[in-house]
N, C-alpha and C positions, 0 to 999 in steps of 0.2 A: 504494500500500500504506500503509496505518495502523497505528501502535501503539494497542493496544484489550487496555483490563483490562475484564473479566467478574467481576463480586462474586457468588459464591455458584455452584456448582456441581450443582445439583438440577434437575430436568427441563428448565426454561426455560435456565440459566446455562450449560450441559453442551449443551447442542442448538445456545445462541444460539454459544458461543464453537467447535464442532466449525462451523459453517456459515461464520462468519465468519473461521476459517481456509482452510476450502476456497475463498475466493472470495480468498484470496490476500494476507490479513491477518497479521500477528504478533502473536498473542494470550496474553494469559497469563489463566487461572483460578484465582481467591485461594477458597478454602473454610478455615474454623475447623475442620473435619472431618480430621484429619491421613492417617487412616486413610482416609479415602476420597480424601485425593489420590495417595497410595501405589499405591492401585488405580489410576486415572488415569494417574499417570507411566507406569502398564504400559496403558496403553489397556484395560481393563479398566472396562466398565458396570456402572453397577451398582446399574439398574434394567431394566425391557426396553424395550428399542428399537431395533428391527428397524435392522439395519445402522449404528448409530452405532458401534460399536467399529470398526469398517474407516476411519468417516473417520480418528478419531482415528487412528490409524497409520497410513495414507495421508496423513497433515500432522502428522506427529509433528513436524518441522522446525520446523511455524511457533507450537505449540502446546507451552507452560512450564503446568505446574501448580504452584503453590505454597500456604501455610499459612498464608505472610508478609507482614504487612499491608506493609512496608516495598520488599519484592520487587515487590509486586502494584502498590504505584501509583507505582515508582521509575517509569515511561517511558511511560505509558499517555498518548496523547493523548485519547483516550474511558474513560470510566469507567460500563462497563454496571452497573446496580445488578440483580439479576435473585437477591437475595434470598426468603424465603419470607415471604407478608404473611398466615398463616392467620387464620380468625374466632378474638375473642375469644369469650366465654361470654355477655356481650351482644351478638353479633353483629358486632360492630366489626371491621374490621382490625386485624390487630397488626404497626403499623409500626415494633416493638422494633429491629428489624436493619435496618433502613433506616436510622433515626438511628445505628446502630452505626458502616455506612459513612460517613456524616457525620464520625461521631465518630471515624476511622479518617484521615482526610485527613493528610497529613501538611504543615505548612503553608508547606513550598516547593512546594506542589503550583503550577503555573503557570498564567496567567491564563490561558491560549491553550484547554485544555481546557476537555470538552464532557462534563458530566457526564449519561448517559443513561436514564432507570427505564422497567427493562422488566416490573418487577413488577406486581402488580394494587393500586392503591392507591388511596383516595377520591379524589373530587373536590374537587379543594385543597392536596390532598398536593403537588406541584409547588409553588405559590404559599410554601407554610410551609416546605420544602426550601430555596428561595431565598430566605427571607425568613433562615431560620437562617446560611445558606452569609453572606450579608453581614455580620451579627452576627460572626461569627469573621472576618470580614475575609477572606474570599474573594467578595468583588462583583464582583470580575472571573474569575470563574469562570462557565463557561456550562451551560444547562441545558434536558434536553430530555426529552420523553414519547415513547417509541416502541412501546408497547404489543403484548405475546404474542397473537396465534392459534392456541394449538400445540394439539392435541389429544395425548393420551398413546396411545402405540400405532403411532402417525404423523404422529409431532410432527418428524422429518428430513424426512418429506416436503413436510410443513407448511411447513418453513421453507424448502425450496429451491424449493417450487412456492407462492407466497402469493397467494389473492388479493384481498389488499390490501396493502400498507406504511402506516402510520399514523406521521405525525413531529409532533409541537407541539411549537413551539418560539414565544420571543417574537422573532425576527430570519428573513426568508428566509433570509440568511448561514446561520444555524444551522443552520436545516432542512435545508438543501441538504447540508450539511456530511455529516448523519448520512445523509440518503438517499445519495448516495453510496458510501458503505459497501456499497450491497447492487448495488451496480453487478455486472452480470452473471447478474443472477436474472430473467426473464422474468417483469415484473411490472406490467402498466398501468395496475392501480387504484393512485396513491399520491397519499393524501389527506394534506396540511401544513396544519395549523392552528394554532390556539393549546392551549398547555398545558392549559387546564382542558378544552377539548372534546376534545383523545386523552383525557385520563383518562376521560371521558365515556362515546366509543364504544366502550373498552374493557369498561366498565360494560355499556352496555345490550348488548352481542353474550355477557355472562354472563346476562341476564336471562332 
């Protein structure tokens, strides 16, 4: 079992952290959204998706919602980023809230953590993530691309039946680390690579 914070609670973050309590994890989900974690603490969705409010109450135990950046990464050994990356007006990503949880670290955060983006972010985004996390003097913080499948509508199903797992990471160590997490999910395609190619075939399965 793993401590694992979940940043951001919207289709991906709410899916990723309900799955990866069912598989036996102690999760907590940080949202800026105060109101929608109030809904949460009641297990309450609150968007559709067929059967996610049963897990969430079926692992209510291992599942903390909170508001509080300080709550949220006081014990996390993984730090899922699973943030919202929408287009800009030029088409761009907006990795506004990405940098937010950056900007969120608190800087006893410990070297041993595996910080995880499950969001949809360019090619590179990892590379300048890391390059940032060192600048503030977390270079011994770890860092890994584990890239969403989910489709909406049956996106729980998505996630306990995948067929693929995607992890970049720059260490097997690392890889292995985050694959592990999904230990229990009947899953034979898991592709480990480097950082820039998950972001990659994250990209082209949106094309």
């Amino acid at each position: 079992m793993s401590k694992i914070t979940v940043i951001g609670t919207g289709y991906v973050g709410l899916v990723t952290a309900a799955c990866l309590a069912e598989l036996g994890h102690q999760v907590v989900g940080m949202d800026v959204d105060s109101a929608k974690i109030e809904c949460l603490r009641r297990s309450e969705v609150p968007f559709y998706e067929p059967g996610l409010a049963e897990v969430l109450t079926a692992h209510k135990s291992r599942l903390l919602f909170t508001d509080d950046p300080v709550v949220a990464y006081e014990n996390g050994e993984f730090i899922f980023i699973c943030v919202d990356t929408p287009p800009t007006y030029s088409g761009d990503a907006d990795l506004s809230r990405v940098w937010q949880v950056i900007d969120n670290l608190p800087l006893s955060t410990g070297e041993d953590r595996v910080i995880v983006t499950k969001s949809t972010v360019p090619v590179g985004t990892g590379a300048a993530v890391k390059a940032e996390l060192a600048a503030r003097g977390f270079d011994r913080l770890h860092y890994a691309s584990n890239p969403e499948f989910l489709r909406e509508g049956c996106a729980l199903d998505d996630a306990r039946h995948p067929d693929r797992i995607v992890v970049g990471a720059d260490s097997a160590d690392i890889a292995d680390r985050v694959t592990r997490l999904y230990e229990g999910l009947s899953c034979s395609n898991i592709v480990t690579t480097d950082v820039a190619s998950a972001e990659m075939i994250k990209y082209a399965s949106n094309a």
